[in-house]
C-alpha positions as CSV (number, residue, x, y, z in Angstrom):
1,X,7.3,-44.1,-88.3
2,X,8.6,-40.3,-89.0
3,X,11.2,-38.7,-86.3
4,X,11.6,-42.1,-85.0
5,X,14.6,-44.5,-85.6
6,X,15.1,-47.1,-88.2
7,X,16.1,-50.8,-87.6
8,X,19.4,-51.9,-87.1
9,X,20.6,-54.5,-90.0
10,X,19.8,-57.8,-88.9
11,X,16.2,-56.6,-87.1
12,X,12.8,-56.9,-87.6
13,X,9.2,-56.7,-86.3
14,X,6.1,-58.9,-87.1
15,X,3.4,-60.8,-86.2
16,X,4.4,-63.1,-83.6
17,X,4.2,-67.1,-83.7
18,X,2.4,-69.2,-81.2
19,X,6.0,-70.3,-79.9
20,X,7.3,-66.9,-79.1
21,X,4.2,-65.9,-77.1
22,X,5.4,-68.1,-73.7
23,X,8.7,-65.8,-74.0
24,X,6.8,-63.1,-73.6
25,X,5.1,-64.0,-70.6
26,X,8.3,-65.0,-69.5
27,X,9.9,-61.6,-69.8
28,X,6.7,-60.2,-68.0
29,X,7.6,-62.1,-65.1
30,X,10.9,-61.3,-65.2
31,X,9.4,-57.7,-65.1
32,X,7.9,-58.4,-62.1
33,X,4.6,-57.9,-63.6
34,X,3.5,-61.3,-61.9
35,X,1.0,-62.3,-65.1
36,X,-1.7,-64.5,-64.5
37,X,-1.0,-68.3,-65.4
38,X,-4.0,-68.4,-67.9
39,X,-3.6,-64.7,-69.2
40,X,-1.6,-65.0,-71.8
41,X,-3.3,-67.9,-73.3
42,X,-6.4,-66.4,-73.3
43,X,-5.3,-63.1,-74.9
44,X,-3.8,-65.3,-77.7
45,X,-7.1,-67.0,-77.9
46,X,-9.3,-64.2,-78.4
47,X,-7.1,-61.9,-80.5
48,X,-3.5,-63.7,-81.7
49,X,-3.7,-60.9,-84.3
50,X,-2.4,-58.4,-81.2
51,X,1.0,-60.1,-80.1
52,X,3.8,-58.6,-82.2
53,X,7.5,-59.3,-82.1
54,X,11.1,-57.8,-82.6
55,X,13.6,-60.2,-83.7
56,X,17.2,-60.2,-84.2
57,X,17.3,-62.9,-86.6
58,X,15.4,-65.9,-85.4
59,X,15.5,-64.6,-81.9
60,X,12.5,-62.6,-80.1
61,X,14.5,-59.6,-78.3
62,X,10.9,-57.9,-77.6
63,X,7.2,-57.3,-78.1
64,X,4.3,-56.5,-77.2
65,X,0.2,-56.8,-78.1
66,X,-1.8,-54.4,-79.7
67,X,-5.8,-55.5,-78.9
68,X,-8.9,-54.8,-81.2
69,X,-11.9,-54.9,-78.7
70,X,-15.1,-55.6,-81.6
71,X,-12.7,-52.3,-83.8
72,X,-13.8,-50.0,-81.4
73,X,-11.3,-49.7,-79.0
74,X,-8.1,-50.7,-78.6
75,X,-5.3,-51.5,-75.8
76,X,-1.1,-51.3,-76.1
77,X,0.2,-53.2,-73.5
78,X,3.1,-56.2,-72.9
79,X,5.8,-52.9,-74.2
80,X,8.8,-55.4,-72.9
81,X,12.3,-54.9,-74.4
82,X,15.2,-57.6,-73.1
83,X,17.0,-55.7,-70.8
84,X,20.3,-56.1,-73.2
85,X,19.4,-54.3,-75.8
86,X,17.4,-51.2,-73.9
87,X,19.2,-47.8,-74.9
88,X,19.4,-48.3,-78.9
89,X,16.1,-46.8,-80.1
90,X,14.6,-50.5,-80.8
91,X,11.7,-50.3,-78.2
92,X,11.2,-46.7,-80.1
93,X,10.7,-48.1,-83.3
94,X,8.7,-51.2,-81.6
95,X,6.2,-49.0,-80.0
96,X,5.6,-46.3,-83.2
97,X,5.1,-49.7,-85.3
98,X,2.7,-51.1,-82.5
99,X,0.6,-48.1,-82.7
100,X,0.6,-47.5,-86.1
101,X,-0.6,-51.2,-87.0
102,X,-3.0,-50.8,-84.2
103,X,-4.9,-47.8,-85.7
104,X,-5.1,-50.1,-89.1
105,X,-7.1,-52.5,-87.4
106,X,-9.7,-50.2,-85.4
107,X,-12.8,-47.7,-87.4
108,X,-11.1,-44.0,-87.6
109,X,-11.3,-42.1,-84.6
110,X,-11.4,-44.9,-82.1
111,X,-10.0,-44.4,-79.0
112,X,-6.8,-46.6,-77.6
113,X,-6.1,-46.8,-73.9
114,X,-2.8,-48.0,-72.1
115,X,-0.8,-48.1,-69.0
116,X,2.5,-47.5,-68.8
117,X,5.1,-46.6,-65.6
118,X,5.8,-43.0,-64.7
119,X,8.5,-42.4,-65.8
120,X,7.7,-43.1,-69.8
121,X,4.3,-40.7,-69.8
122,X,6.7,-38.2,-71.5
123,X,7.7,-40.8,-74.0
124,X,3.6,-41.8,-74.1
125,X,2.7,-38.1,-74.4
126,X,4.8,-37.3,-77.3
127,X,3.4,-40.0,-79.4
128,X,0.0,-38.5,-78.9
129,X,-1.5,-40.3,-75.5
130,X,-2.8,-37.9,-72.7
131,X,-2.8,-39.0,-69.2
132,X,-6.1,-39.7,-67.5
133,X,-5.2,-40.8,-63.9
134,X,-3.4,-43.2,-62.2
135,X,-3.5,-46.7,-61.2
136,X,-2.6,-48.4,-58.3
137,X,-1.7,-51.5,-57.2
138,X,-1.9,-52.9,-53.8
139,X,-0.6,-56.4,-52.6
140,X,-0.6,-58.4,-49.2
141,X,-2.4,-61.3,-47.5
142,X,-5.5,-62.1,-48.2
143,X,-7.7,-62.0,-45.5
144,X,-11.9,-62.5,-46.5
145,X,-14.9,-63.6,-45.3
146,X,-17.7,-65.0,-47.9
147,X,-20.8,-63.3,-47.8
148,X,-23.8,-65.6,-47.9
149,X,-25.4,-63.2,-50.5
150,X,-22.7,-63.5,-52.9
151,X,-23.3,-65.9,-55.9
152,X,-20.8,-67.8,-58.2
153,X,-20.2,-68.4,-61.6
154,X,-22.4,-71.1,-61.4
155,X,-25.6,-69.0,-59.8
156,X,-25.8,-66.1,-62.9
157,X,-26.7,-66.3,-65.9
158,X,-23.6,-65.1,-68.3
159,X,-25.4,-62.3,-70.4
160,X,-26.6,-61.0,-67.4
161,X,-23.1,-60.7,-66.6
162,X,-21.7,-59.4,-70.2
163,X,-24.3,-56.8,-69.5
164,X,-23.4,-55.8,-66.6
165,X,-19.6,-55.2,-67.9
166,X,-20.2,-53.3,-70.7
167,X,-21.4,-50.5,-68.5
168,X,-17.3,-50.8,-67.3
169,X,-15.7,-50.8,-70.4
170,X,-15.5,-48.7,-73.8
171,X,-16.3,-51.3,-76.1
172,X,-17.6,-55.2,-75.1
173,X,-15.4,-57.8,-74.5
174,X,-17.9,-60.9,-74.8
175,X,-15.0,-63.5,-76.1
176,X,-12.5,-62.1,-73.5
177,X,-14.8,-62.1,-70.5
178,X,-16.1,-65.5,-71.4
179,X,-12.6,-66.8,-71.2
180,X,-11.6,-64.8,-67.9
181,X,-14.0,-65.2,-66.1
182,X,-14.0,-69.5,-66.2
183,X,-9.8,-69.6,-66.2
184,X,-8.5,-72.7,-64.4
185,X,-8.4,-71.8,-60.4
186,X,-10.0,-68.6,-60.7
187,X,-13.0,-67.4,-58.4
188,X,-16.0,-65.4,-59.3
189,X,-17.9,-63.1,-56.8
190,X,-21.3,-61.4,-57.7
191,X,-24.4,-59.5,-55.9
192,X,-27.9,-59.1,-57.0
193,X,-30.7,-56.8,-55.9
194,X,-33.9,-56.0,-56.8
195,X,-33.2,-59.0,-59.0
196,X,-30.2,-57.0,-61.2
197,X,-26.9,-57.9,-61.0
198,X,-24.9,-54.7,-59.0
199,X,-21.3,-56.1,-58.8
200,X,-19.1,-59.0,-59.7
201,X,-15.4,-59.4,-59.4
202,X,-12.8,-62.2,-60.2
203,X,-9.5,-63.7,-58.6
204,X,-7.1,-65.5,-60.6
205,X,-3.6,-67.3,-59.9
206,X,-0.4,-65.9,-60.7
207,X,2.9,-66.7,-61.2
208,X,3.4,-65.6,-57.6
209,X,-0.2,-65.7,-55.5
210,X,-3.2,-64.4,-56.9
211,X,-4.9,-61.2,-58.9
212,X,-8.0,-59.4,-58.5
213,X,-9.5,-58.1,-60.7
214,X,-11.4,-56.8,-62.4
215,X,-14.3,-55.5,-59.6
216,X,-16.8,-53.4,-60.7
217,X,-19.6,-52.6,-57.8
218,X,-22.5,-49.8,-57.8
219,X,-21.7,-49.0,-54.4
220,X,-18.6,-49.2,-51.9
221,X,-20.1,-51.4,-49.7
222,X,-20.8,-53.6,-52.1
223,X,-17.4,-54.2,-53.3
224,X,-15.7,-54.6,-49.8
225,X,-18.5,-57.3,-50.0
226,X,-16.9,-58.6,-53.2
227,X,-13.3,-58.3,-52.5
228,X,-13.5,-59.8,-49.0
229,X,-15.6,-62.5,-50.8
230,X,-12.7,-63.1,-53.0
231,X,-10.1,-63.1,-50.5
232,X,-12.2,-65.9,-48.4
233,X,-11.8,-67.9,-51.4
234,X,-7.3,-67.8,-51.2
235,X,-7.4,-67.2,-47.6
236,X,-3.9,-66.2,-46.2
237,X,-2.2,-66.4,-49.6
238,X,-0.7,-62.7,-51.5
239,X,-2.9,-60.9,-53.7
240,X,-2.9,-57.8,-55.6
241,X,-5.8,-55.8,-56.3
242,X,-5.2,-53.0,-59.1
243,X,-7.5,-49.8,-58.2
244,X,-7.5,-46.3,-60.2
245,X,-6.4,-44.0,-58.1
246,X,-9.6,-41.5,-59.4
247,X,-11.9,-43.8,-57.3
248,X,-11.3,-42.8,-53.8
249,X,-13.4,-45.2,-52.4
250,X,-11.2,-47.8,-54.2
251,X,-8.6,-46.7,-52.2
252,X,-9.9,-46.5,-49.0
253,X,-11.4,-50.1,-49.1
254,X,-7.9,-51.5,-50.4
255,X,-6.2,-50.2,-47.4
256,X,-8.8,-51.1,-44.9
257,X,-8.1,-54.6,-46.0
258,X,-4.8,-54.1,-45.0
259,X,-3.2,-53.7,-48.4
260,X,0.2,-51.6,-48.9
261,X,0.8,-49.9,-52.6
262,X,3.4,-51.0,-54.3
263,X,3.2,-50.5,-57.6
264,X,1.8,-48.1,-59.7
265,X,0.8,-47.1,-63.5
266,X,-0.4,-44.2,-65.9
267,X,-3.5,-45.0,-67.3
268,X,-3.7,-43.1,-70.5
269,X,-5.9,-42.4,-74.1
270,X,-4.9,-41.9,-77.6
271,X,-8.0,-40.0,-79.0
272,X,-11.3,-39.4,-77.4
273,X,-11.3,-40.5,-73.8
274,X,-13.6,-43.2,-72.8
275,X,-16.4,-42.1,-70.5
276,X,-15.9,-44.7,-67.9
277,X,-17.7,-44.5,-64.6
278,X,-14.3,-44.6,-62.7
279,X,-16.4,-44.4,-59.0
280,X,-17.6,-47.7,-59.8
281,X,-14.3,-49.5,-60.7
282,X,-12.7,-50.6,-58.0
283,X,-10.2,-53.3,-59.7
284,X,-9.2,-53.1,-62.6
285,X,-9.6,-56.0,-65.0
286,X,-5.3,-56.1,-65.9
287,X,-2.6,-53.7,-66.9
288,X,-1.9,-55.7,-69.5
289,X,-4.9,-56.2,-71.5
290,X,-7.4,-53.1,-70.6
């Protein structure tokens, strides 16, 4: 961790325990990140290697995870330092260590992606990350109709679906999507033609209404077919649908459903930047977790 500052006496960072993890999600929400109620627990599922903690003493003061996707790519995200003891250099020292440990666990030269608010790209870009474009999120009340074309869970066969979201991602995620995609009270939307799956998205409860995301269509009118899909299934309740700004389309079709931004995130790459076919991501899977 050169040019960056030591530890106080009485600190340390390490792997975190299976207690600590609620308390992170706790700070999230405190954030106002509104985390899903199941994403946490699956992240620790799939990789409990990622979640690392800074303690004073016996006490979790901070953290954050560090995925492995299959060693080929890998995602920072969860950066949350209390409030009380921001200012001192200890989320510095947390997020160098983050990094560093990350690259231990991924083949040389892998790529590792992030998002982090506006403000801290400088921070970001100094520790070797290059902005790539910005993400948006939008929030309001869900208002959908279901399409009678559009299948569930139940109606697709799940490689189909793996698949189909590996051509979305830089590395698969079989173990995480598994997980995500049958949550408690989430929602799955997908579209066939020709016979080949050409869209799916997901909705998920939060600590405060629900999530979509991710959606990932070949065209835009087949995600407005998605999302509205999605919204038919929480009907009048808020939701927040997480677009890159890069995908203009994205953005068009969250507005015409009546959606206001209201947040917003720098998507950005440590090493080579993922060739992702942004023009067909129009939700992003979480800010959290890639």
């Amino acid at each position: 961790m050169k040019n960056t500052p030591m530890l106080p006496d009485g600190y340390s960072i390490g792997p975190m325990c299976a207690a600590e993890v609620p308390v992170l999600d706790d700070l999230a929400a405190a954030e106002g990140w509104n985390p899903g109620l199941a994403d946490i627990g699956i992240a620790w599922d799939v990789d409990p290697d990622a979640f690392i903690a800074l303690r004073r003493g016996d006490e979790m003061e901070g953290g954050g995870t560090i995925f492995s996707y299959a060693g080929g790519f890998g995602y920072m995200g969860l950066f949350i330092v209390r409030p009380e003891y921001r200012g001192a250099g200890l989320g510095t020292v947390l997020w160098h260590h983050r990094l560093d440990r990350l690259r231990q666990r991924l083949s040389p030269d892998s790529a590792i992606g992030m998002d982090g608010v506006f403000e801290m790209v400088p921070f970001y870009e100094r520790g070797g990350f290059k902005l790539a474009w910005r993400d948006l999120r939008f929030e309001g009340l869900a208002q959908g109709a279901r399409d009678p074309a559009v299948l569930t869970l139940a109606q697709i066969d799940f490689d189909e679906l793996d698949r189909y979201d590996r051509r979305h991602v830089p590395t698969p995620r079989t173990r995480f999507l598994e997980r995500w995609v049958s949550q408690p009270g989430a929602g799955l939307a997908a579209l066939r033609e020709g016979g080949a799956l050409v869209g799916y998205g997901v909705v998920r409860p939060c600590r405060v209404g629900h999530k979509i995301g991710p959606v990932f269509a070949d065209r835009p009118d087949l995600a407005e077919t998605l999302v509205r899909s999605l919204m038919a299934m929480v009907e009048g309740q808020r939701v927040q649908l997480d677009v890159p700004q890069a995908n203009a389309a994205a953005v068009d079709l969250a507005q015409r459903l009546g959606l206001v931004e209201a947040f917003g995130c720098a998507r950005l790459f440590h090493g080579p930047q993922p060739q992702l076919p942004v023009d067909t991501i129009f939700g992003v899977t979480s800010f959290e977790f890639g």
